[in-house]
N, C-alpha and C positions, 0 to 999 in steps of 0.2 A: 504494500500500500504506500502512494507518495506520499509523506509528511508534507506538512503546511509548510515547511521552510522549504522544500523545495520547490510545491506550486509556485510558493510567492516567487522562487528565483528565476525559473519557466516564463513564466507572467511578466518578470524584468523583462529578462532574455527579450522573448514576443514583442512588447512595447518595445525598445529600444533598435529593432531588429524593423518593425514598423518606420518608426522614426528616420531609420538610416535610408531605407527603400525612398520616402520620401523625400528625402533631403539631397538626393540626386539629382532631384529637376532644378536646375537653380532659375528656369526660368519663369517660376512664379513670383511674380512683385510682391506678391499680398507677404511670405515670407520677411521681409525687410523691412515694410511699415514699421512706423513707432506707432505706441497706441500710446496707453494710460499707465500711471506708476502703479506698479503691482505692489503686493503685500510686504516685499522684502527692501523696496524702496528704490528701486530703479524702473526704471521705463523699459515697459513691455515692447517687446517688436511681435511682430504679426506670427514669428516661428515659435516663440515663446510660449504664448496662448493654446497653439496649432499642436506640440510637442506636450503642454498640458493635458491639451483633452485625448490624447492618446494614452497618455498614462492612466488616468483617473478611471477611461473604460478598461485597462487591464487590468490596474490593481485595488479598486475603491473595495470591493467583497473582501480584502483581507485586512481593513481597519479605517479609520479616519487616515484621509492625507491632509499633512501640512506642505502647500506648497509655495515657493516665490512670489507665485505670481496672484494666486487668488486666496491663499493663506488656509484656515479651518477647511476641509470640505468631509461628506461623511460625520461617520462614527464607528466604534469599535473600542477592543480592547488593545489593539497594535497600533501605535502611530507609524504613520508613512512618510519621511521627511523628505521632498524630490525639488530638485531644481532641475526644470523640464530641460533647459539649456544653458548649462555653464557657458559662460564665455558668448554672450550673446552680440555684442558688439564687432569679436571679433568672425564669429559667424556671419553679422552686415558685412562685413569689412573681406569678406573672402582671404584670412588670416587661415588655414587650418589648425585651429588649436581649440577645439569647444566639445562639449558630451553635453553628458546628463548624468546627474550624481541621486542616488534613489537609496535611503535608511531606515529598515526594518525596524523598530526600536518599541521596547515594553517597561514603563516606568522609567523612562530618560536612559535605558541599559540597551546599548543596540545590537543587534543580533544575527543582521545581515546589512553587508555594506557593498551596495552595486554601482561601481562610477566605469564611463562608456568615454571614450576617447569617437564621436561620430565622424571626425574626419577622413580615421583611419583604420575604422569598425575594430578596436579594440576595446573590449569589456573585463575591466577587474572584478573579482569577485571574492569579497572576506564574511567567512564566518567562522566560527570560534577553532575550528579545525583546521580551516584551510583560507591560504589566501592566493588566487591562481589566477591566471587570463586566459583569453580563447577571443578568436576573430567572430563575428557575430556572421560571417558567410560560409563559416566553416565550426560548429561547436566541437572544439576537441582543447580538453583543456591544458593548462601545465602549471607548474609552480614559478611565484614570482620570487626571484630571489639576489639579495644585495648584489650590485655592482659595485666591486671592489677598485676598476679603473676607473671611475670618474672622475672630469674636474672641473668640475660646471657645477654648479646651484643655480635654486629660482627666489629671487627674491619680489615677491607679488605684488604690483602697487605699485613700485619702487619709484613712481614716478610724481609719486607726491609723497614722498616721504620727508619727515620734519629732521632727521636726526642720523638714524640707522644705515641710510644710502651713504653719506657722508662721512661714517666711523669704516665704512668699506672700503671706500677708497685708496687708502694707504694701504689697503693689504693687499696679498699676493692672490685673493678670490676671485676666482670670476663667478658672475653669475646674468641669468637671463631674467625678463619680466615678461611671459607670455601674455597673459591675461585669464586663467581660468581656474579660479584655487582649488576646485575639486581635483580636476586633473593632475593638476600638481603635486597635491597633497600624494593621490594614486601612483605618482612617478617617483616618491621621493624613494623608493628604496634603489633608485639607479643615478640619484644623485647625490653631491657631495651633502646640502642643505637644501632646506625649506625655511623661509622667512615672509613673516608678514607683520609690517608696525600697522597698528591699530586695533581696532575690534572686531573678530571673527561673526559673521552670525552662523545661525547652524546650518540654515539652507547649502552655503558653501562647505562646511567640514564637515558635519555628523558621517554621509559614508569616508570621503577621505582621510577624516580622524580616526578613525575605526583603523583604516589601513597600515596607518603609522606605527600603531601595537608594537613595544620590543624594540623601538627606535630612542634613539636620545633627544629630549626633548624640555625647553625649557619657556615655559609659558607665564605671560605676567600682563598687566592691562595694556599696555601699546606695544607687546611682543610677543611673536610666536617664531622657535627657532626650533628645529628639526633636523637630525642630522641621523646617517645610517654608519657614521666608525666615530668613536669616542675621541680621537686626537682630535678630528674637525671639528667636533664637539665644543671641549675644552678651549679651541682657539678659537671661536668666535666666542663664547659667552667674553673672553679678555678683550675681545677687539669691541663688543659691543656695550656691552654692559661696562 
């Protein structure tokens, strides 16, 4: 018999595996619209809403979702925390670096964390045993596991940063700003760091916090620093802090 945890991840899969079929036409306009500021405080585009209601028909029978864009929807005893499309700017922008991040969670404790890389139909998937990927055109899974030669970080934002941008620059880091903290959050086990100055809300991290599990990590009100080897660790919290 399938457990509910793996309908719900089926149910991902399905949604997100919609979403990508979709997201091949680029020549629908209506995707790119701005509309109205959603729940989580930014301005809706047209794929946002569109990437919404595709989830909410997959997954609403497995709890209340809380989403970006339209906030409460439903009821249940599982909340569903999904940001229909990380990185939605850079999805107008034909940037490929966007998904969709989707968080199982029961009494604030999350239970499955499913963040989708849509440019490049790559899907992570963490649950308390396993935390693995598979292309959404081919399910076949594997394990995701530290990159030990990295030497790039993402520093998220970084483009209005008050403080933190500026203590990096004397150092010998590099690091990128893509634009999509779920995603990033999902990659951090094949880069050096993850940094974000300011304040997370959960739409963006609950699944890719989830991911980071077993990582080093040092969190505080306008900082969130993540690293996957303990030297790199130790040398930013000096260079920042």
């Amino acid at each position: 018999m399938i457990s509910f945890f793996e309908s719900f991840i089926a149910a991902v899969i399905a949604a997100n595996q919609e979403l990508y079929t979709l997201l091949l036409d680029e020549k629908k306009h209506i995707f790119y619209q701005s509309g109205t500021v959603g729940a989580g405080g930014d301005i809706s585009i047209g794929m946002d809403l569109i990437a919404e209601e595709i989830f909410i028909k997959h997954l609403r029978s497995f709890g209340r979702i809380d989403s970006e864009e339209s906030g409460i929807i439903g009821d249940g005893d599982y909340t569903i925390i999904i940001d229909p499309l990380d990185g939605s700017t850079n999805f107008q922008s034909h940037f490929p670096y966007y998904g969709s991040s989707v968080a199982l969670t029961f009494e604030g404790e999350t239970h499955v964390g499913i963040v989708t890389n849509l440019a490049d139909n790559t899907l992570f998937l963490k649950t308390a045993d396993r935390f693995q990927y598979t292309k959404l055109t081919e399910i076949k899974f594997f394990d995701v596991v530290k990159n030990r030669y990295t030497s790039v970080g993402v520093f998220e934002r970084a483009y209005c940063s008050k403080k933190y941008a500026k203590k990096l620059q004397k150092s010998a880091y590099k690091y990128r700003s893509p634009g999509a903290t779920a995603l990033s959050l999902a990659y951090t086990h094949q880069l050096q760091f993850f940094i974000y100055e300011g304040a997370l809300r959960s739409y963006d991290i609950k699944a890719g916090e989830f991911m980071c599990e077993g990582l080093y990590q040092h969190k505080e009100k306008d900082l969130t620093l993540i690293c996957n080897e303990l030297n790199h660790f130790e040398n930013l919290k000096k260079i920042l802090l």
